[in-house]
C-alpha positions as CSV (number, residue, x, y, z in Angstrom):
1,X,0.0,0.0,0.0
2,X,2.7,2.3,0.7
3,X,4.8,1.7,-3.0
4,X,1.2,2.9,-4.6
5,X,1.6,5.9,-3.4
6,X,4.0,6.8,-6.1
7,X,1.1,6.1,-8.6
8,X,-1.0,9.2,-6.9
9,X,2.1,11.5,-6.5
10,X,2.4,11.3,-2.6
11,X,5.5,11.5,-1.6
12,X,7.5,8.3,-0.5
13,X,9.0,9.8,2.6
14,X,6.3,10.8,4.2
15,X,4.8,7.0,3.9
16,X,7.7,5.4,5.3
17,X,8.3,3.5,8.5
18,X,9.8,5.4,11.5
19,X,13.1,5.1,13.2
20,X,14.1,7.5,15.7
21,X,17.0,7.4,18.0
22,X,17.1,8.8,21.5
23,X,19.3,9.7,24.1
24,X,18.7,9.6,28.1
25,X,20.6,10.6,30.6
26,X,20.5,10.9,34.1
27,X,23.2,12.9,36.0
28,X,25.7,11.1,37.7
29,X,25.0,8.2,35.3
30,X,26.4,7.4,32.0
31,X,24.3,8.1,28.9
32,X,22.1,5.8,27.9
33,X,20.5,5.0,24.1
34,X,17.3,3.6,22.9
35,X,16.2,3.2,19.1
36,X,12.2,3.1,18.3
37,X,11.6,1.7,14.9
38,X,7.8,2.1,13.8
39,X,5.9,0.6,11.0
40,X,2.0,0.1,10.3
41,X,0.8,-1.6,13.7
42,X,4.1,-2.7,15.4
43,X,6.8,-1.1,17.6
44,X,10.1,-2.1,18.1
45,X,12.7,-0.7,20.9
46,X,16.0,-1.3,21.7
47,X,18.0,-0.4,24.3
48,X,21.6,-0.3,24.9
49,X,22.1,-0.8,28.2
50,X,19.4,-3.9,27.8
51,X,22.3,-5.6,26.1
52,X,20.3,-8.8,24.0
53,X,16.6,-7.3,24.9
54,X,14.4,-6.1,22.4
55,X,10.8,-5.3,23.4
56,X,8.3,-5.8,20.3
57,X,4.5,-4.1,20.6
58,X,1.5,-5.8,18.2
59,X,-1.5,-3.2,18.2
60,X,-3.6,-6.0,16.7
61,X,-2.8,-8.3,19.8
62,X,-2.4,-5.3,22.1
63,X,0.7,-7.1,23.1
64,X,4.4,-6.8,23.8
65,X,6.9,-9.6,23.5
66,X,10.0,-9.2,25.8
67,X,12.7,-10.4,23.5
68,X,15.9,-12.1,24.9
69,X,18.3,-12.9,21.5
70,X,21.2,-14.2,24.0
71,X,18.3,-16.7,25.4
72,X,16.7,-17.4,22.2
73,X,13.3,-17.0,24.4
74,X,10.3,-14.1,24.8
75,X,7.9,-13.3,27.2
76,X,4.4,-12.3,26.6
77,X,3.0,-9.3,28.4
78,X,-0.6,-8.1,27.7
79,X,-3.7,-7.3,29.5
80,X,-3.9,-10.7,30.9
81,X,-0.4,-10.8,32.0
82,X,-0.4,-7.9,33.8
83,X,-3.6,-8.8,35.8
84,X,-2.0,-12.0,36.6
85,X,1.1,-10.3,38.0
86,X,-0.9,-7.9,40.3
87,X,-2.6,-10.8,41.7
88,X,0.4,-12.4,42.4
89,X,2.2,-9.1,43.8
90,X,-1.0,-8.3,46.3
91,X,-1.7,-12.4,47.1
92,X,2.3,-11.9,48.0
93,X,2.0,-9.1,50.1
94,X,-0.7,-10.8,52.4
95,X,1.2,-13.5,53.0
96,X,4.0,-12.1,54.1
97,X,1.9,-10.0,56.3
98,X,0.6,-13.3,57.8
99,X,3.9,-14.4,58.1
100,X,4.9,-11.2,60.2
101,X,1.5,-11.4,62.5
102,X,2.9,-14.9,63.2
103,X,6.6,-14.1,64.6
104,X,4.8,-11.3,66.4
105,X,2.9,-13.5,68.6
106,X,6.0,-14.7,69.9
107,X,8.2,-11.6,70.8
108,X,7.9,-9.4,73.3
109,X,5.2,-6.8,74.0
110,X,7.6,-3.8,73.5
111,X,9.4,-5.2,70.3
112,X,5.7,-6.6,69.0
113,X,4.6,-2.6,69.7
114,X,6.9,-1.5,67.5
115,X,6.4,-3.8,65.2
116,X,2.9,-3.1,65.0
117,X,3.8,0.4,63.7
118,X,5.7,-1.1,61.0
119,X,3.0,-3.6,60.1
120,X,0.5,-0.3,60.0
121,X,2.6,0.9,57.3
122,X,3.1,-1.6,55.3
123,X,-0.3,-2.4,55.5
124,X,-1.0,0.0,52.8
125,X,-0.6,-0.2,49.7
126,X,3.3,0.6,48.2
127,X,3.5,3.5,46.6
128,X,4.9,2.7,43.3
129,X,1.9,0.1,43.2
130,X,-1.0,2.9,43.9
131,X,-3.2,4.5,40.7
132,X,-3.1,7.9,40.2
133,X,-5.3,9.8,42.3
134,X,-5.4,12.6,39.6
135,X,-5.1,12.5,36.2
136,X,-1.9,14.2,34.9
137,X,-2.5,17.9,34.1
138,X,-0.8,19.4,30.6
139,X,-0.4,23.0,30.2
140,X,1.3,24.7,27.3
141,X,3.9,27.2,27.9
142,X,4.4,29.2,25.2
143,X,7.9,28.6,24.5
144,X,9.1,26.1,22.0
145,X,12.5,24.1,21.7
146,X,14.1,21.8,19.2
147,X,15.2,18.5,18.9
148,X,17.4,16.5,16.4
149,X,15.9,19.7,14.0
150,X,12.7,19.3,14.8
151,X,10.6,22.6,16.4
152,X,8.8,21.4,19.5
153,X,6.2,23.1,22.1
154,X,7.1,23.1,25.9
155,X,4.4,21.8,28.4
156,X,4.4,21.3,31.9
157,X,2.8,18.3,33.1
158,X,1.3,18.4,36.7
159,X,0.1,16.1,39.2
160,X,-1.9,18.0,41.5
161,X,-0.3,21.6,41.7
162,X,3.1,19.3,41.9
163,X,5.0,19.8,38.3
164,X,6.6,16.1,37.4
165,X,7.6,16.5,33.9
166,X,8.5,19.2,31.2
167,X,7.5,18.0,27.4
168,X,8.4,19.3,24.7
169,X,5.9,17.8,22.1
170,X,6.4,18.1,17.6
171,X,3.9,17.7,15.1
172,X,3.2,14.5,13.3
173,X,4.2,16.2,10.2
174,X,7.3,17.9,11.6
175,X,8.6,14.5,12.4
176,X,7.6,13.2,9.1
177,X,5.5,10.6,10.2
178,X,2.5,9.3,8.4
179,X,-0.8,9.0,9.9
180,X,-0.8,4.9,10.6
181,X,2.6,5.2,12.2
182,X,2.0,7.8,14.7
183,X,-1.8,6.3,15.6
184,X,0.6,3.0,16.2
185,X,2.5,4.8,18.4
186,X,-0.7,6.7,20.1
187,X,-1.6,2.5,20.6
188,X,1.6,1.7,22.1
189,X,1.3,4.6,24.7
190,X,-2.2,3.7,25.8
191,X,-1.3,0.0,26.1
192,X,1.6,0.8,27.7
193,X,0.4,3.1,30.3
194,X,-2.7,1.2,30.6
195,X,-0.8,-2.2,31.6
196,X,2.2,0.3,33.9
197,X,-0.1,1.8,35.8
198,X,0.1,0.7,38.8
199,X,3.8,-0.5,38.4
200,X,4.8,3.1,37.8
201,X,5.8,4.3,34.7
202,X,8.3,7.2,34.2
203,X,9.4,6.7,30.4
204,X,9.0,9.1,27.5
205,X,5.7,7.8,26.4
206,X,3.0,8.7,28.1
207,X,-0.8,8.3,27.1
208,X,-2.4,10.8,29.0
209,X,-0.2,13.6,26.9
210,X,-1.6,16.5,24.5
211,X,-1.5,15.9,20.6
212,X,2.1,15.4,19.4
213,X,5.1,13.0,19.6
214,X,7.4,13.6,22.9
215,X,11.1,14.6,21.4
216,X,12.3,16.2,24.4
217,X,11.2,15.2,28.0
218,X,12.5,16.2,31.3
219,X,11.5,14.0,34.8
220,X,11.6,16.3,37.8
221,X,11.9,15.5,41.5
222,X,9.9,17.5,44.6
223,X,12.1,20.1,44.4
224,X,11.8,20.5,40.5
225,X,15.5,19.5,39.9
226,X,15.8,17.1,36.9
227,X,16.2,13.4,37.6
228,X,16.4,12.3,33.9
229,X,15.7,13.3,30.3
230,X,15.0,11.5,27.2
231,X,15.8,13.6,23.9
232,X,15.3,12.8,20.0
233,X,18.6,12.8,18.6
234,X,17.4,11.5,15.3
235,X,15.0,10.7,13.2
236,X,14.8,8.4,9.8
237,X,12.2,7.3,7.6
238,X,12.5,4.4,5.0
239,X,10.9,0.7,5.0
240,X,12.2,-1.1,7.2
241,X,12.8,-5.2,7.5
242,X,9.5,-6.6,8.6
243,X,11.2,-9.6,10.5
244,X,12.5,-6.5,12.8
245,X,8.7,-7.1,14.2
246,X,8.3,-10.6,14.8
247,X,9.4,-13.3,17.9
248,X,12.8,-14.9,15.4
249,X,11.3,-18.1,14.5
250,X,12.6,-21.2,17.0
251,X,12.2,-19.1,19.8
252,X,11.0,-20.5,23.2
253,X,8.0,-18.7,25.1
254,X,8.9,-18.1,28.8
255,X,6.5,-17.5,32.0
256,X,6.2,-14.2,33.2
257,X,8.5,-14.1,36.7
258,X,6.1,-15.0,39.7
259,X,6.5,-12.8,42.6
260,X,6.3,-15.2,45.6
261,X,7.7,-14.2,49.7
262,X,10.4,-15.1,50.8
């Protein structure tokens, strides 16, 4: 479908796939890089300091497949998966709350006292495990920026009246990207959020964002000092190997990790 657009004069380029390349960096840390290759209904990400990992996304299947090339073996984590594992994280919690309740009843009143006030804490649920209690809050700036070439807009994202993030977001069409390939990506943000939420999710994709593709985003602490940064450093269009998409044919399907107490 994309070679016929040369018989109606649209322009290759803009029909390609999508590969863009992206830099993050946290201080103290050394740099790290992550290429995101995009074509009609799949997503494929590697990272560098993931080594042999390569995580796919299927829109169709609303799925990603955790590739590990040094393993010759994938993981499947969807919907399902991720229901399964907060079962398994929260059936784990309560029993190693009974566990606790049952050396308690053997120490001492002062030591099962304190004790008490630890098992009143963690007796609610960890924090990188709760939802949101508000939905993320853009608001445009006014200022713009750049990245890899590309002009973007600044927004400040806030939680609350607590501001968490700085985005600066680009047009579909300054990027170059055609219409299926950035709604695949709007897919892979949705899914992704959707299934991270309560896990926590501080990447550069982020469903609940304004209109436009994230080429510069800044992750701030309490006191508004930056914690990390993710910026486009390029961008590529051109048709890429389908086989890029796809689980490599002989590969074995793993279990997701169970999360059982100790």
């Amino acid at each position: 479908m994309r070679a016929a657009a040369l018989c109606f004069g649209v322009s290759v380029a803009a029909l390609a796939d999508t590969k863009l390349e992206i830099q993050h960096t946290e201080p103290g840390k050394p740099a790290e890089s992550q290429t995101v290759m995009i074509t009609t209904g799949k997503v494929r990400m590697d990272q560098s300091q993931a080594g042999d990992t390569v995580l796919l996304f299927h829109q169709s299947a609303n799925t990603f497949y955790a590739i590990q090339n040094d393993q010759k073996s994938y993981m499947v984590f969807n919907p399902e998966t991720a229901g399964a594992m907060m079962s398994q994280v929260s059936e784990a919690q309560q029993q190693m709350m009974a566990q606790l309740e049952e050396r308690m009843a053997q120490m001492p009143e002062a030591q099962r006292e304190q004790m008490k006030g630890m098992m009143s804490k963690m007796g609610q649920p960890m924090p990188q495990m709760q939802e949101k209690k508000e939905p993320t809050r853009y608001e445009a700036r006014g200022d713009s920026g750049s990245a890899a070439g590309i002009d973007c807009r600044w927004h400040d994202a806030f939680e609350g009246a607590k501001k968490i993030r700085e985005v600066c977001l680009a047009s579909r069409g300054a990027m170059g990207m055609d219409s299926s390939d950035a709604a695949t990506m709007k897919a892979m943000q949705s899914s992704m959020q959707s299934m991270l939420k309560n896990f926590g999710n501080s990447g550069m994709w982020q469903d609940d964002m304004p209109d436009g593709m994230p080429v510069r985003v800044r992750h701030l602490d309490d006191n508004g000092n930056v914690t990390s940064e993710q910026v486009v450093s390029n961008v590529s269009h051109g048709a890429l190997d389908p086989s890029l998409f796809e689980v490599p044919a002989g590969y074995e399907k793993r279990e997701m990790p169970s999360f059982e107490p100790r």
